[in-house]
VOPAGU-2260 file (C-alpha; in pm, 1 decimal, decimal comma):
REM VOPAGU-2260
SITE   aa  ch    i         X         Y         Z
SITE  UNK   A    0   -2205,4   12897,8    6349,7
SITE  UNK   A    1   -2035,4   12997,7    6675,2
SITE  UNK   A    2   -1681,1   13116,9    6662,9
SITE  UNK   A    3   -1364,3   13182,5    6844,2
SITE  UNK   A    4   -1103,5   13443,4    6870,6
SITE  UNK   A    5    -747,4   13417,8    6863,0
SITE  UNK   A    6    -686,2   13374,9    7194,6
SITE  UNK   A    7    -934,4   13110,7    7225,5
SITE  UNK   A    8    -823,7   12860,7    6948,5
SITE  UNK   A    9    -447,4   12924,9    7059,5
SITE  UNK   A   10    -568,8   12832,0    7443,5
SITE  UNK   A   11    -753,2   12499,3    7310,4
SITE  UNK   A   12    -457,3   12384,6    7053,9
SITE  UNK   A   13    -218,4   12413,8    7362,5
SITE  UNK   A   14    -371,5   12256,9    7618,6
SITE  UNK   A   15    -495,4   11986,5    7378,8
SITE  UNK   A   16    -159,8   11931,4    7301,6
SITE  UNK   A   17      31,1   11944,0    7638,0
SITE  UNK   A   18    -222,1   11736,7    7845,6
SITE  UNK   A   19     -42,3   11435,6    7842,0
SITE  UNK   A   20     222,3   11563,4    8026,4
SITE  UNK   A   21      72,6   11463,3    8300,5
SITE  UNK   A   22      88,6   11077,6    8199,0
SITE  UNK   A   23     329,3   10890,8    8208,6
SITE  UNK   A   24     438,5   11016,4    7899,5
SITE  UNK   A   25     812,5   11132,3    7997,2
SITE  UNK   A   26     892,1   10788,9    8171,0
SITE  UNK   A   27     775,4   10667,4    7814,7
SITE  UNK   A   28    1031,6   10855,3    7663,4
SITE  UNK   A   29    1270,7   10790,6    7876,8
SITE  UNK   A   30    1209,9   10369,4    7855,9
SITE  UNK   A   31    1264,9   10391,3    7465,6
SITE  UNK   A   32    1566,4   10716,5    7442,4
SITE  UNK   A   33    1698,0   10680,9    7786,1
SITE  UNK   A   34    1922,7   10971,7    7841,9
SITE  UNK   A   35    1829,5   11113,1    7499,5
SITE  UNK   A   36    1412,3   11116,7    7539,1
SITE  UNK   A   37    1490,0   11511,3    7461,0
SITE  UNK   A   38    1646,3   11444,6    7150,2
SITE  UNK   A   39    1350,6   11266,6    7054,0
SITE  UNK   A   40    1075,0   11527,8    7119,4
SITE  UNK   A   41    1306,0   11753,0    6924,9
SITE  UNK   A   42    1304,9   11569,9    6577,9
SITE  UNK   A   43     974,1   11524,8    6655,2
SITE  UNK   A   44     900,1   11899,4    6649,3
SITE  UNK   A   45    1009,9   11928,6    6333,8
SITE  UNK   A   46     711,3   11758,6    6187,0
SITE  UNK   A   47     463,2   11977,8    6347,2
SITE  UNK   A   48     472,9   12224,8    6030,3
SITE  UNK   A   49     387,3   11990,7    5814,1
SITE  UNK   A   50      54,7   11897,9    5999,4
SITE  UNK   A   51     -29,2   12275,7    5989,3
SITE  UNK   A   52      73,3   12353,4    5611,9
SITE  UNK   A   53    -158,9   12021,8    5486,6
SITE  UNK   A   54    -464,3   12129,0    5731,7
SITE  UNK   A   55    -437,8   12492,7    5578,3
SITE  UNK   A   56    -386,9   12324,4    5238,1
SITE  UNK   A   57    -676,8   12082,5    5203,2
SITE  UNK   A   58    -903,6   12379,9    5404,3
SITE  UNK   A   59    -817,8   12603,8    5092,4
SITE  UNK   A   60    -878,1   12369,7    4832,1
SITE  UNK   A   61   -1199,7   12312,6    4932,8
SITE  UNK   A   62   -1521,4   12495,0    4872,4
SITE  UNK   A   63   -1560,3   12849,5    5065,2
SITE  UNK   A   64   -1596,5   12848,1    5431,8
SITE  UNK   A   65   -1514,4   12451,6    5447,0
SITE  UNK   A   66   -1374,4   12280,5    5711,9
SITE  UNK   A   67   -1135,8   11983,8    5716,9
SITE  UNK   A   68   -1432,0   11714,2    5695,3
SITE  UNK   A   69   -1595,9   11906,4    5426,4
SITE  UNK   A   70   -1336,1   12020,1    5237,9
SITE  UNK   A   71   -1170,2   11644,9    5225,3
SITE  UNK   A   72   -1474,4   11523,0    5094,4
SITE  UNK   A   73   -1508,7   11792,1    4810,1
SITE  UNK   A   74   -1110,8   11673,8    4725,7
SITE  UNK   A   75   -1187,8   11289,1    4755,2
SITE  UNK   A   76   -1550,6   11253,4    4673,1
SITE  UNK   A   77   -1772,3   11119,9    4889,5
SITE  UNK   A   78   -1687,2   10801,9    4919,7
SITE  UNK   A   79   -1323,3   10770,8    4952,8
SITE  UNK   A   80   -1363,6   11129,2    5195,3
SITE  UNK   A   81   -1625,6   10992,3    5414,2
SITE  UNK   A   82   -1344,2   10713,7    5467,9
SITE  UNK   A   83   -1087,6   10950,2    5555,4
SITE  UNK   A   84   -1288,6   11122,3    5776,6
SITE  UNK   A   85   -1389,6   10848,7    5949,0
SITE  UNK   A   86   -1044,1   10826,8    6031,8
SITE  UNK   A   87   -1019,0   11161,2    6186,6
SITE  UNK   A   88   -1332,5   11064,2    6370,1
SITE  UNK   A   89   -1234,9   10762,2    6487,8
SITE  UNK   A   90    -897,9   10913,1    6624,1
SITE  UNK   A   91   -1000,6   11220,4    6859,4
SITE  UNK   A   92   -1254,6   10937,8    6983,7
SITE  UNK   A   93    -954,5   10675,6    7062,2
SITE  UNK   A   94    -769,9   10963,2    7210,0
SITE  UNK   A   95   -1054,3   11056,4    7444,9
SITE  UNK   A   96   -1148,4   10701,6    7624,9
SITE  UNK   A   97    -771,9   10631,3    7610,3
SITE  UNK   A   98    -677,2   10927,1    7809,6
SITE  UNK   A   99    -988,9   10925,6    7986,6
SITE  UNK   A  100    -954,6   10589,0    8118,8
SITE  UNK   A  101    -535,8   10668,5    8179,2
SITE  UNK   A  102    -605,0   10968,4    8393,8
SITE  UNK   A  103    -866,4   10803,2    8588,1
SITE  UNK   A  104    -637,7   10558,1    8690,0
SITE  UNK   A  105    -429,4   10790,7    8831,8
SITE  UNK   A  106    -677,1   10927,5    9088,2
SITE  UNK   A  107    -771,0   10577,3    9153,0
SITE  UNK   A  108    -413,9   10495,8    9215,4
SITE  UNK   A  109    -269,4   10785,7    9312,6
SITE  UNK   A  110    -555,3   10987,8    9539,8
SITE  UNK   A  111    -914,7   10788,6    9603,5
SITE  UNK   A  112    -787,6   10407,2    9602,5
SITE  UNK   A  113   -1092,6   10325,0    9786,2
SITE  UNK   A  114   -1334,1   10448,3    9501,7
SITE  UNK   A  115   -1454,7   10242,1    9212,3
SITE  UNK   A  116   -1313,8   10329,3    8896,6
SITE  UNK   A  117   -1655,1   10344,6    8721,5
SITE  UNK   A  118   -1721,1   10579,6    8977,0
SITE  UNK   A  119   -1435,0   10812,4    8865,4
SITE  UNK   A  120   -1489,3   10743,8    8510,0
SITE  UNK   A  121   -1853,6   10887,3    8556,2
SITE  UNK   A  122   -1752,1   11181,7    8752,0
SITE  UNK   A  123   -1545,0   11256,5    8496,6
SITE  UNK   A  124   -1743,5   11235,5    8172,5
SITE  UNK   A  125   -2024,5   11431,0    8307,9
SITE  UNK   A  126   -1830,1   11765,2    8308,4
SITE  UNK   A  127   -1677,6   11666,2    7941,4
SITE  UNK   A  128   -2002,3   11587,4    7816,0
SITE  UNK   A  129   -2160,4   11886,0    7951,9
SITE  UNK   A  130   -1868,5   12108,2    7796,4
SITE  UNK   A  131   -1821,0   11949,4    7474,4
SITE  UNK   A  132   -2242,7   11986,9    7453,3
SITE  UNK   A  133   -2214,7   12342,3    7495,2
SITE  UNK   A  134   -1987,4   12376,0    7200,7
SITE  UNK   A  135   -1614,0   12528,1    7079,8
SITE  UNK   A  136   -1714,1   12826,3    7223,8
SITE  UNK   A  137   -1734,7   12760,0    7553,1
SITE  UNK   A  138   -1442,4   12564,0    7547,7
SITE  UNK   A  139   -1250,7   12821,1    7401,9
SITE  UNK   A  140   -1381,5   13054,5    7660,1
SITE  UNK   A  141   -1252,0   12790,2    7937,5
SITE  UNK   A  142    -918,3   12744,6    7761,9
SITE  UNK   A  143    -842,5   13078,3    7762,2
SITE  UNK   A  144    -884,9   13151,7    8098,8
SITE  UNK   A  145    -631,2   12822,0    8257,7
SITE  UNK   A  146    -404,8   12811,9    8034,7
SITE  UNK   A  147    -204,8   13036,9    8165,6
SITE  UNK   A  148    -273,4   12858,4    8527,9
SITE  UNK   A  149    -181,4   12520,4    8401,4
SITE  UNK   A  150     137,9   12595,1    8157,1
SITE  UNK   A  151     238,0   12846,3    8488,0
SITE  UNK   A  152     167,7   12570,3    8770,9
SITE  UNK   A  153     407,7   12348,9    8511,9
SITE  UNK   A  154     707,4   12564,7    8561,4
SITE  UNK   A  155     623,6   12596,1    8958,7
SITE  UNK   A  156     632,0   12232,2    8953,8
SITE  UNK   A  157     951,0   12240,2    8744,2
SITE  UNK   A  158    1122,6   12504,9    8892,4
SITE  UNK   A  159    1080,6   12371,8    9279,2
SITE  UNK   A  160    1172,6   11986,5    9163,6
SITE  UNK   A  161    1489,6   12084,2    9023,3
SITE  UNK   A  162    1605,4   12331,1    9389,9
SITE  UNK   A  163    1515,9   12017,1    9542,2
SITE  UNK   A  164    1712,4   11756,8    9337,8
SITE  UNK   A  165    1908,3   11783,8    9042,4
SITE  UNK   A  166    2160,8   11542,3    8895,8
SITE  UNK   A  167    2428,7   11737,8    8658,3
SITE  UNK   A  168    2535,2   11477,4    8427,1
SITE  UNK   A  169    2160,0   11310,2    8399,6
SITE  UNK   A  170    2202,0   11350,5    8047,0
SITE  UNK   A  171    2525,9   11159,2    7957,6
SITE  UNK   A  172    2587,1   10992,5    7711,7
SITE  UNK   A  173    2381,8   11252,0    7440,2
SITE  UNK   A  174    2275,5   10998,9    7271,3
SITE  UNK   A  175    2085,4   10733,5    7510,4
SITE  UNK   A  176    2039,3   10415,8    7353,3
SITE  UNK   A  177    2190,4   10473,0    6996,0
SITE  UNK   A  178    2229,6   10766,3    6779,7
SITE  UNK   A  179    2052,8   10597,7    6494,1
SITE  UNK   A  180    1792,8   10444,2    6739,2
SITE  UNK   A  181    1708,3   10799,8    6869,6
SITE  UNK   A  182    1705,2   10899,5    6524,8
SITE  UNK   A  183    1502,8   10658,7    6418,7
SITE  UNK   A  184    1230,4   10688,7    6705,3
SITE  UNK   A  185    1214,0   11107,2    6678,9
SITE  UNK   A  186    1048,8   11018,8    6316,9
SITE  UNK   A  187     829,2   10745,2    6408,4
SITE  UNK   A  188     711,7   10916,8    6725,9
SITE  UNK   A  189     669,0   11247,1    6532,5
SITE  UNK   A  190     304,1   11147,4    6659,1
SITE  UNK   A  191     395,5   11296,6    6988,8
SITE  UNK   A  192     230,3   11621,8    6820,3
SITE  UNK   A  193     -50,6   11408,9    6635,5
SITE  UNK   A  194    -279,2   11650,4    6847,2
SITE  UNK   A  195    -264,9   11961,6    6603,5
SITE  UNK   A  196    -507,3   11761,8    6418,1
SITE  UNK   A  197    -749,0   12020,9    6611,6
SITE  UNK   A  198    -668,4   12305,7    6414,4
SITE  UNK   A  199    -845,5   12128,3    6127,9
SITE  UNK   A  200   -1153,3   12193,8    6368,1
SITE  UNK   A  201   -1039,8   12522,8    6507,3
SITE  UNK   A  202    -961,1   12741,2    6257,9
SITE  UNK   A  203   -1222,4   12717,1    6010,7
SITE  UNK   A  204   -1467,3   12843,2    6325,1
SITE  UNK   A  205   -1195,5   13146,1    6375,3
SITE  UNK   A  206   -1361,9   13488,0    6264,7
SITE  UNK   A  207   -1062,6   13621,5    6054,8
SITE  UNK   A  208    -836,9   13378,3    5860,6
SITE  UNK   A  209    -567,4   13637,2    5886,7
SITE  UNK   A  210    -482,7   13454,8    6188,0
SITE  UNK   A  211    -475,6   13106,4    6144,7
SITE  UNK   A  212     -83,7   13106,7    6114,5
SITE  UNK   A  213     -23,3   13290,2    6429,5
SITE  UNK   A  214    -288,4   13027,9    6619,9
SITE  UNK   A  215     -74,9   12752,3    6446,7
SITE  UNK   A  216     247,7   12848,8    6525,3
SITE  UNK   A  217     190,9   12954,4    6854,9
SITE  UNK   A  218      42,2   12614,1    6951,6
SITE  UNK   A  219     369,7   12475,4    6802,2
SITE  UNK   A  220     597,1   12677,3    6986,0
SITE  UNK   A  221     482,3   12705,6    7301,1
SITE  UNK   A  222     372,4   12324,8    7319,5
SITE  UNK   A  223     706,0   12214,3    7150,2
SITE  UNK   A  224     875,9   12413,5    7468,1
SITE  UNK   A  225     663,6   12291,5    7699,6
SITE  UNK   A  226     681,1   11906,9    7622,0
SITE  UNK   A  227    1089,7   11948,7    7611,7
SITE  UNK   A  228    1165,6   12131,5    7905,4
SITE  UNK   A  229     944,2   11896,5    8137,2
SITE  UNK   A  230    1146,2   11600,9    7978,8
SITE  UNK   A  231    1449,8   11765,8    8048,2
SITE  UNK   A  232    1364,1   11854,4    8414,3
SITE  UNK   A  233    1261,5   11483,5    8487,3
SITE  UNK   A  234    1637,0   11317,2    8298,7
SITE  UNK   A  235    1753,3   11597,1    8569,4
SITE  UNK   A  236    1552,0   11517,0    8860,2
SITE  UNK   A  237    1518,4   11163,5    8801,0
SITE  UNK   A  238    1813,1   11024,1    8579,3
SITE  UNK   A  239    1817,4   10718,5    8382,5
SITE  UNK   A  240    1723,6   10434,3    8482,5
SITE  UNK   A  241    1550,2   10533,3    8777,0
SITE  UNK   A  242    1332,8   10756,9    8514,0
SITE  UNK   A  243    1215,4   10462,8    8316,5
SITE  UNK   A  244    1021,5   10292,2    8593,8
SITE  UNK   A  245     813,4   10601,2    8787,1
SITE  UNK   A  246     468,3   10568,9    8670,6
SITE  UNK   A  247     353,8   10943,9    8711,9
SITE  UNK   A  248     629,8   11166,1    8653,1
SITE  UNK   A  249     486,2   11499,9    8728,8
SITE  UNK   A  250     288,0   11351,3    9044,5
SITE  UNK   A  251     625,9   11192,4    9170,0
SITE  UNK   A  252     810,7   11579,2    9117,2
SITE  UNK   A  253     521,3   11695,0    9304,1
SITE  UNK   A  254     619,2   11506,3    9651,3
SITE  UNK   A  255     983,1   11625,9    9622,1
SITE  UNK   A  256     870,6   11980,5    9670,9
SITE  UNK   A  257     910,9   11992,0   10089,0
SITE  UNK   A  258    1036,2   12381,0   10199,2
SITE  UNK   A  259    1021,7   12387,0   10570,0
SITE  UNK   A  260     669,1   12265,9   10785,4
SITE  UNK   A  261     462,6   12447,6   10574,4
SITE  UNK   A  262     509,4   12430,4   10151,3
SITE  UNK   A  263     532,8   12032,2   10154,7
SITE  UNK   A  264     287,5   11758,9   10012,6
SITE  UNK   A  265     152,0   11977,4    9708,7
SITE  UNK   A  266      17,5   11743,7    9487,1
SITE  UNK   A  267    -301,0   11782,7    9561,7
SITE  UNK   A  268    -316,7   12108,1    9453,2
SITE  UNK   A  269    -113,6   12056,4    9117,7
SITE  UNK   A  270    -362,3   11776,1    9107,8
SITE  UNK   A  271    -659,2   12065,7    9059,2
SITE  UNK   A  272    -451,4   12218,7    8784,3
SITE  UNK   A  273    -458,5   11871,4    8581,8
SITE  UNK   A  274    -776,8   11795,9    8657,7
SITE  UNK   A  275    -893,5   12114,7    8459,9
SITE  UNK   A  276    -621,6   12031,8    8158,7
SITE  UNK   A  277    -788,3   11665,8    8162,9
SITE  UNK   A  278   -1127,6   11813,1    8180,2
SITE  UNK   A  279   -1060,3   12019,6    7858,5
SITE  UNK   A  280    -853,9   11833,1    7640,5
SITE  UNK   A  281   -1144,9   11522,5    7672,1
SITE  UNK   A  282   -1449,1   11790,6    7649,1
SITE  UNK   A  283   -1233,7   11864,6    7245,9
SITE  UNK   A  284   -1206,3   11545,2    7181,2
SITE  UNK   A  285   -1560,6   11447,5    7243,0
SITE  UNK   A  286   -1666,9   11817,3    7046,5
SITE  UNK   A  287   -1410,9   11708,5    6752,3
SITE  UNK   A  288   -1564,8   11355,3    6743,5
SITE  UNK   A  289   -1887,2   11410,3    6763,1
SITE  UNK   A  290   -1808,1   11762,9    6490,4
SITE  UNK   A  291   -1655,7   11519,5    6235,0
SITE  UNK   A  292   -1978,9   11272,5    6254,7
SITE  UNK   A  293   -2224,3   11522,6    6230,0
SITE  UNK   A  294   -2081,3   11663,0    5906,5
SITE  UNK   A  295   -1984,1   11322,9    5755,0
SITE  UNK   A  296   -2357,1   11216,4    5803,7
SITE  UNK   A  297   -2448,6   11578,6    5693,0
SITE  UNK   A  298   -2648,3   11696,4    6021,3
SITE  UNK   A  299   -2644,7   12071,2    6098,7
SITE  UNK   A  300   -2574,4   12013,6    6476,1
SITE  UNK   A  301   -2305,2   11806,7    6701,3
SITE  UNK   A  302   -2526,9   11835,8    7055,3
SITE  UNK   A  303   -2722,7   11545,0    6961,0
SITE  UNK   A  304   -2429,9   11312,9    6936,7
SITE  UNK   A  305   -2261,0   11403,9    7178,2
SITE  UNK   A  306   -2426,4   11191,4    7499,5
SITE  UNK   A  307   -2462,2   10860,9    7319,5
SITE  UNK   A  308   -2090,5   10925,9    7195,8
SITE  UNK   A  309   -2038,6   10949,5    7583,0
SITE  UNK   A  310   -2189,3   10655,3    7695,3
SITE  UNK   A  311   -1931,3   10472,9    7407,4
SITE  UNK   A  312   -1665,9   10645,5    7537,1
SITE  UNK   A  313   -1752,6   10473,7    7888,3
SITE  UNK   A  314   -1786,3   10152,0    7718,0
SITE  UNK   A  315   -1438,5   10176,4    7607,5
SITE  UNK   A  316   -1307,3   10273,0    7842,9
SITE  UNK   A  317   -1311,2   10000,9    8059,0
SITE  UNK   A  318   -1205,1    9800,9    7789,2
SITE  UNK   A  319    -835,4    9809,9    7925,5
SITE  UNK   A  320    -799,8    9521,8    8188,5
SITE  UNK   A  321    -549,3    9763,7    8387,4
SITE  UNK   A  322    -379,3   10083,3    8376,9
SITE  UNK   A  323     -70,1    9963,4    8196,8
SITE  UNK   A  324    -311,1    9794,6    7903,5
SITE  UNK   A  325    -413,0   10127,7    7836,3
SITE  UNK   A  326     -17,7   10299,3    7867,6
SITE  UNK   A  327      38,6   10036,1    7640,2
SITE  UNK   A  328    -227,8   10114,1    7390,2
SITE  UNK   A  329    -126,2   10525,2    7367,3
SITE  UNK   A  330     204,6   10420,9    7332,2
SITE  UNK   A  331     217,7   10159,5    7100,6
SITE  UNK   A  332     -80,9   10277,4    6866,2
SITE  UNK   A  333    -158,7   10670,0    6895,3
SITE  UNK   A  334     228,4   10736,7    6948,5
SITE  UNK   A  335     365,2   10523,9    6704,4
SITE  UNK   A  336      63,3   10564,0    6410,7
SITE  UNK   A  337     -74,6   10877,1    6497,3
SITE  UNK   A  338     133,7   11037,7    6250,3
SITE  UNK   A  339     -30,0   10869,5    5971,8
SITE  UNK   A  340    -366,9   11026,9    6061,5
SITE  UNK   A  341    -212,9   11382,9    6119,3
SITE  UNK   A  342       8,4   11416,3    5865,0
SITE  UNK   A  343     -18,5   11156,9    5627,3
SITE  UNK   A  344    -363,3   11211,9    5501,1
SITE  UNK   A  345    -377,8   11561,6    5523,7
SITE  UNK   A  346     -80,1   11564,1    5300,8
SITE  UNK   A  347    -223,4   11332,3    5050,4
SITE  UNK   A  348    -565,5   11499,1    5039,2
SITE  UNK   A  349    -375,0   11845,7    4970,5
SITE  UNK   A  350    -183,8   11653,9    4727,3
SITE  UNK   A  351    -502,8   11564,5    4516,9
SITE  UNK   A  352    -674,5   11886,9    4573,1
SITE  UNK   A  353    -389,2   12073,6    4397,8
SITE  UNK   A  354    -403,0   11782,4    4133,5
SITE  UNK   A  355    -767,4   11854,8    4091,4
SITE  UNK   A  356    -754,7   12243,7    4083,0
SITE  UNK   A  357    -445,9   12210,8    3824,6
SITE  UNK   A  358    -682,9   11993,5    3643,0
SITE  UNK   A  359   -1022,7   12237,2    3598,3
SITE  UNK   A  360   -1087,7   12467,1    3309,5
SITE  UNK   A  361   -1018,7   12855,0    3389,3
């Protein structure tokens, strides 16, 4: 079994997490909340324990050196588990042709109009195949190494939007479009962090279980800060409504950067920087998809599933007849239900796994 350090699993949780920053997931946010999108990533937040104190629960309930899949079928049996972790299956492989297929719309849109999508989608998935293939290891090797470059390029981006624009009052009224609206949508879309789901994957392939909380809670932090204060920035460098109706958020903050003849039109090379996030956050999602089937069907390896799992992925991927089919579908389905998978079933197979162990002889 090949495992990862500290470092490693903390790299992969974050920039699993904090990818989809560069979708249009603020102007999301900002459609729904208006002025108080912020207020809604920080209810959210408070979720994001639970998700980590069920995965360490059901992982300890299980037999020794289990993982999530395993473990949840020891708890439920093998009938009932194998459903559940079909579930987790099925939703790291929604979240990989989903975002696959948003983010090559982007570049379509955005920097190569003139070349096919298939084309992109290709170029794309051969890297993520390739990397997924290799195994967590190499990802976490990968991770380790950008994350600082992406989460830093983030607050360059930040930082140089807001010295070129910034509207004081962008976030009047507090409360958007209703207190008990906002209130109401910072629950349901406490799937915003459905994503630590991956620590179900990570940390059982950590060498010292000492530090699965710090992995946890560092992935929690530091994405929790990172998905706020880019929300924040964009209310404040695009207010409401103007901030409900730019497609790319990030990309658009990118062209305001212009500092004399030289430092203007930088997107390109923030576009590098998100290319790499992408990269890695689809290369987990095809090693967690293809990880859960192998051990649900009981095989000792994932390599061998993961190429025809790609060519699926393809397959559905084009499914979406247009970039806005598939905003619609990560909105309306992995924001909105995600939670169920991340925190609801984790909960309720730690729930019966305490049951279980209350139940057996000493």
């Amino acid at each position: 079994m090949h495992h990862i350090g500290l470092r490693e699993a903390t790299a992969i949780g974050i920039i699993f997490i904090i990818t989809k920053i560069f979708l249009p997931f603020q102007r999301s946010l900002a459609e729904e909340g208006g002025t108080a999108a912020w207020i809604i990533i920080i209810i959210a937040m408070l979720f994001c324990p639970l998700t980590w104190w069920a995965i360490r629960g059901v992982i300890n309930n299980g037999p020794e050196n289990s993982t999530l899949i395993t473990a949840t079928e020891d708890i439920l049996g093998p009938i009932l588990g194998s459903a559940v972790n079909l579930m987790y299956c099925t939703f790291f492989y929604m979240i990989t042709f989903i975002v696959l297929r948003e983010f090559s719309e982007i570049i379509s849109s955005e920097i190569l109009p003139r070349t096919p999508l298939m084309a992109i989608l290709l170029a794309l998935l051969l890297p993520i195949a390739f990397i997924a293939h290799t195994g967590i290891e190499a990802i976490g090797r990968i991770s380790s190494i950008t994350v600082f470059l992406i989460v830093g390029s983030v607050y360059l981006l930040l930082i140089g939007g807001l010295m070129t624009h910034m509207e004081p009052k962008a976030l009047s009224p507090l409360w958007g479009t209703g207190r008990s609206h906002v209130l109401f949508l910072g629950v349901i879309k406490s799937s915003l962090f459905s994503e630590l789901l991956v620590l179900g994957f990570l940390l059982p392939r950590m060498r010292h279980q000492k530090d699965w909380g710090k992995v946890a809670w560092w992935c929690i932090i530091v994405s929790s800060v990172l998905l706020l204060s880019t929300t924040i920035c964009y209310l404040f460098i695009f207010p409401y409504p103007t901030a409900s109706r730019i497609n790319v958020p990030l990309m658009e903050i990118s062209k305001l950067i212009v500092y004399g003849r030289w430092l203007q039109r930088l997107e390109s090379l923030f576009l590098i920087v998100w290319l790499i996030s992408t990269v890695v956050k689809l290369a987990v999602g095809l090693y967690c998809t293809a990880s859960a089937l192998s051990q649900i069907f009981h095989l000792p390896r994932h390599r061998p599933l993961v190429f025809p799992l790609t060519i699926t992925i393809f397959s559905f991927a084009m499914l979406p007849d247009s970039e806005m089919t598939a905003i619609a579908w990560d909105r309306d389905i992995l924001r909105t239900y995600g939670s169920i998978i991340s925190i609801g079933l984790p909960m309720l197979t730690w729930l019966v796994g305490i049951i279980r162990k209350g139940r057996r002889p000493a």
